[in-house]
Each structure stands twice: as C-alpha cells, then as structure tokens.
C-alpha positions, 0 to 999 in steps of 0.5 A: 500500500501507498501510505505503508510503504511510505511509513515504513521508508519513513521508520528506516531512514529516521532509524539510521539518523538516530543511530548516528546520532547516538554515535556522534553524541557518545563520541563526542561526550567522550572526547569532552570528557577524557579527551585524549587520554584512555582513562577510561578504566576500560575502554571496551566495557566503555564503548559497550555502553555505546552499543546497548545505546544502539541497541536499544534505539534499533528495538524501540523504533522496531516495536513501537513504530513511533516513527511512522507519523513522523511527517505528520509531527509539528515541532512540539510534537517533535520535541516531545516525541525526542524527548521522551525516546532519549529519556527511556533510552538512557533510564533502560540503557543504564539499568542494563549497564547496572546490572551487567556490573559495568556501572564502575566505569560510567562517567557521569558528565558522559552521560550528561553530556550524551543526553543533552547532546544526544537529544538536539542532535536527534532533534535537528536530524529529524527536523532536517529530514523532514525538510528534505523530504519535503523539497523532495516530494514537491517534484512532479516525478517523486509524489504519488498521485491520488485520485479520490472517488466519491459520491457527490455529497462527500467529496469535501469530506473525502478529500478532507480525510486523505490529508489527514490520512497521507503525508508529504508523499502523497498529492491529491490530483482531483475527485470524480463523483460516482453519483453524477456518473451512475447512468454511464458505464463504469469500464467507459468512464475509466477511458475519459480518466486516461489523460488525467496523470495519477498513481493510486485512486481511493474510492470512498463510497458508503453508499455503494457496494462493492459490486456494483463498483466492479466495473470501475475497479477494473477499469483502473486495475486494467491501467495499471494503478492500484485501487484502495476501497475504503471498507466502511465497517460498522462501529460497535460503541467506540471501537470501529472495526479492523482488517486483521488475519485470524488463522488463515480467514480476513476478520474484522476484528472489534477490540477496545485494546488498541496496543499492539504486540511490540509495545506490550513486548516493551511494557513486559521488558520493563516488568521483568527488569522492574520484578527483580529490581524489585525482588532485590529490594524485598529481600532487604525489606525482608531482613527487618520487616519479617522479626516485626510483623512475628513479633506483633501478631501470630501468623506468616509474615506473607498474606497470599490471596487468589485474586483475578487477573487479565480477562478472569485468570486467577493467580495468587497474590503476595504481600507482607501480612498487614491484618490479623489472621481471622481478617477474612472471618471478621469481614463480614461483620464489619461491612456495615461500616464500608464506606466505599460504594459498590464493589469494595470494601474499605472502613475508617480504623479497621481493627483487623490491621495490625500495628506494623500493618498499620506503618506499612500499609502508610509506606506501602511497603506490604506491597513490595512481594507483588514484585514476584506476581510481576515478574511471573505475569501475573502482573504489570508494573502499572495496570488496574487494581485486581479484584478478588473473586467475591468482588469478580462475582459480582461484575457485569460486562462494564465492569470486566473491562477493567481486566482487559488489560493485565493488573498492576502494581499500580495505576491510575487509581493509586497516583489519584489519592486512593484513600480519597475516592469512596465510589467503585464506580470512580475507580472503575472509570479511572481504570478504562482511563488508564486502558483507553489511553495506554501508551509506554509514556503513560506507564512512565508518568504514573511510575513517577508519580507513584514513587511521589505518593509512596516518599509522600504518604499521600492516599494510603491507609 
C-alpha cells in the first residue's frame, strides 16, 4: 500500500539518523570528557555502553513504530516525541549497564553530556529530514498521485480525510463523483480518466457496494494503478472495526485494546527488569520487616490471596501480612461500616490491621512481594487494581473491562489519592482511563508519580 510503504521508508531512514546520532553524541561526550587520554578504566566495557545505546534505539523504533507519523509531527510534537525516546533510552540503557556490573566505569558528565547532546542532535536530524523530504516530494516525478472517488455529497469530506490520512508523499490530483456518473458505464468512464496523470485512486463510497463498483475497479486495475476501497465497517460503541488475519480467514476484528504486540513486548521488558529490581529490594525489606510483623501478631509474615487477573485468570497474590489472621472471618461483620460504594470494601480504623500493618500499609511497603506476581505475569508494573473473586462475582460486562488489560502494581487509581475516592464506580472509570489511553509514556508518568505518593504518604491507609 501507498501510505505503508511510505511509513515504513519513513521508520528506516529516521532509524539510521538516530543511530548516528547516538554515535556522534557518545563520541563526542567522550572526547569532552577524557579527551585524549584512555582513562577510561576500560575502554571496551566503555564503548559497550555505546552499543546497548544502539541497541536499544534499533528495538524501540522496531516495536513501537513511533516513527511512522513522523511527517505528520509539528515541532512540539517533535520535541516531545525526542524527548521522551532519549529519556527511556538512557533510564533502560543504564539499568542494563547496572546490572551487567559495568556501572564502575560510567562517567557521569558522559552521560550528561550524551543526553543533552544526544537529544538536539536527534532533534535537528529529524527536523532536517523532514525538510528534505519535503523539497523532495514537491517534484512532479517523486509524489504519488491520488485520485479520490466519491459520491457527490462527500467529496469535501473525502478529500478532507486523505490529508489527514497521507503525508508529504502523497498529492491529491482531483475527485470524480460516482453519483453524477451512475447512468454511464463504469469500464467507459475509466477511458475519459486516461489523460488525467495519477498513481493510486481511493474510492470512498458508503453508499455503494462493492459490486456494483466492479466495473470501475477494473477499469483502473486494467491501467495499471492500484485501487484502495475504503471498507466502511460498522462501529460497535467506540471501537470501529479492523482488517486483521485470524488463522488463515480476513476478520474484522472489534477490540477496545488498541496496543499492539511490540509495545506490550516493551511494557513486559520493563516488568521483568522492574520484578527483580524489585525482588532485590524485598529481600532487604525482608531482613527487618519479617522479626516485626512475628513479633506483633501470630501468623506468616506473607498474606497470599487468589485474586483475578487479565480477562478472569486467577493467580495468587503476595504481600507482607498487614491484618490479623481471622481478617477474612471478621469481614463480614464489619461491612456495615464500608464506606466505599459498590464493589469494595474499605472502613475508617479497621481493627483487623495490625500495628506494623498499620506503618506499612502508610509506606506501602506490604506491597513490595507483588514484585514476584510481576515478574511471573501475573502482573504489570502499572495496570488496574485486581479484584478478588467475591468482588469478580459480582461484575457485569462494564465492569470486566477493567481486566482487559493485565493488573498492576499500580495505576491510575493509586497516583489519584486512593484513600480519597469512596465510589467503585470512580475507580472503575479511572481504570478504562488508564486502558483507553495506554501508551509506554503513560506507564512512565504514573511510575513517577507513584514513587511521589509512596516518599509522600499521600492516599494510603
């Protein structure tokens, strides 16, 4: 197709000129730091870290494709988009480097350098970039050509969608209108077309069937161009219709889940690296939670619970015990004094929190053995909260939407004071927030925000 071929030009290129940036920036920080000297401590493990750099931009634009729109992208856009790849680069790139133990020969003012360097440089190649390939389509002999074919009453909406649609490859010559053509035979028409130059045609035509548009499609098809029939597929609620493969059958697939299998790879990249990172610091919490939670109350120092996951898998949960052991048995007692409405339960002084409960349940530090459900799958580092099987019982289809994507750590919910909301309905709303605009960046910001409320103490009880 026209535009994925562009698109996919687009990613390659802009691949290239990154990657050669990330060179440049790294030489060239290296060079202000060491200058001519090889006080590197070592210079292969140094210049390793030039390479997983390298490595990580060739799997980022790889799997996220966020490059594909780049001619679409104003300046800002640019510059956020930039901003954030070198950012994620560097936090992943030197986590690797931390744990492959090379972190003893990084130079702070070499990253420093690089990063700052690295994002104007990446900046102005992209910009540059674009420019060029603007200049370059401009001549008659490098666009393609689009012929639009519509009916009489949509021809200004039609042409409107195709600019937003194409980039700069691309130029709109012109409209026919089937309506006005209708009593004529179609495979004539095609002949009158023949002076007209084009590359591709869009036919955009609701209210025609393909069928009836056969003798059309190959008239052009006999000419040489290729023939794109937008498919008008029948929107159910917000999600419109998809051509995608299942098995070996063309489907149309309707689905609110709108990432794509490159960016849940990341997001799952970033679990397992955020599980053991995880793990590690459980261990130590380990070391002095585990004598205090023994010594306050009778009973294991981890609470395990069977909780339901992504679109009703169950899986056991883990966290340090912060309740008394008959907390399950006095449930039912005190629902009377939920001050949640609807499918949760939550009251002022709970008395089946224990003392040491009490702190880390403030600090959330009964969280910290979820790292494990983590780094199994179970669960993501940012997701909706997982209900328990009582409360799953009890949901309809709205509500079951909020495990269409995998329970996390943490979320929407928890970085919008938690302790504060006292309607499930809210957090329900929240979590399809969270699903509906899912993004790596989006997970980004609320792992920021999460550690904010954690050091802060700010809505946990």
């Amino acid at each position: 197709m026209m535009n994925q071929r562009s698109k996919t030009a687009h990613v390659f290129i802009v691949w290239v000129i990154d990657t050669a940036c990330i060179a440049i920036s790294y030489l060239l920080a290296t060079q202000i730091r060491f200058g001519g000297s090889n006080d590197y401590g070592s210079k292969t493990l140094h210049y390793m870290v030039m390479v997983v750099l390298l490595m990580f931009c060739a799997i980022y634009d790889y799997f996220t494709n966020a490059n594909s729109r780049i001619m679409k992208r104003g300046y800002f856009g640019e510059f956020v988009c930039v901003l954030q790849f070198d950012a994620v680069m560097i936090l992943v790139s030197l986590a690797v480097v931390f744990f492959a133990q090379w972190s003893y020969i990084l130079s702070r003012s070499v990253i420093l350098n690089f990063a700052w360097m690295n994002l104007i440089l990446t900046l102005v190649g992209h910009i540059l970039y674009k420019r060029v390939v603007r200049r370059a389509y401009s001549a008659d002999t490098m666009v393609t050509k689009v012929l639009a074919v519509t009916e009489q009453d949509k021809t200004d909406e039609t042409i409107a969608k195709l600019h937003r649609m194409l980039d700069d490859t691309a130029q709109i010559v012109g409209s026919v209108s089937v309506r006005e053509l209708s009593e004529q035979n179609y495979r004539n028409i095609t002949g009158t077309l023949t002076q007209i130059p084009f590359d591709e045609v869009y036919i955009d035509t609701p209210g025609m069937t393909e069928e009836e548009l056969a003798p059309l499609i190959e008239g052009f098809e006999e000419m040489g161009v290729a023939v794109h029939y937008s498919l008008h597929l029948p929107n159910l609620g917000a999600e419109a219709g998809r051509i995608e493969n299942f098995g070996t059958d063309t489907v149309i697939t309707y689905s609110m889940v709108k990432a794509n299998p490159g960016q849940l790879l990341i997001k799952r990249l970033f679990d397992i690296l955020g599980g053991i990172v995880g793990l590690v610091l459980t261990g130590i919490i380990f070391l002095f939670l585990a004598p205090a939670i023994k010594m306050d109350s009778p009973g294991p120092v981890f609470f395990s619970q069977t909780r339901v996951g992504k679109n009703g898998r169950r899986f056991r949960i883990w966290k340090f015990r912060s309740m008394y052991q008959d907390a399950e048995e006095r449930l039912k007692e005190l629902e009377s004094q939920n001050k949640v409405k609807g499918l949760m339960f939550k009251m002022d002084n709970d008395p089946r929190i224990t003392k040491v409960g009490s702190f880390i349940r403030k600090t959330s530090l009964d969280e910290f053995p979820q790292f494990w459900n983590v780094l199994k799958g179970d669960m993501s580092l940012v997701g909706t909260r997982p209900p328990t099987e009582k409360e799953f019982a009890q949901y309809n289809e709205h509500y079951r939407r909020r495990l269409s994507m995998t329970p996390g750590l943490t979320g929407m919910w928890q970085v919008s004071g938690r302790s504060s909301i006292d309607d499930f309905d809210e957090v329900v709303k929240l979590d399809l927030q969270y699903i509906d605009n899912w993004s790596l960046a989006l997970d980004f910001r609320i792992i920021v925000q999460t550690i904010g409320v954690v050091l802060l103490h700010k809505g946990a009880e």
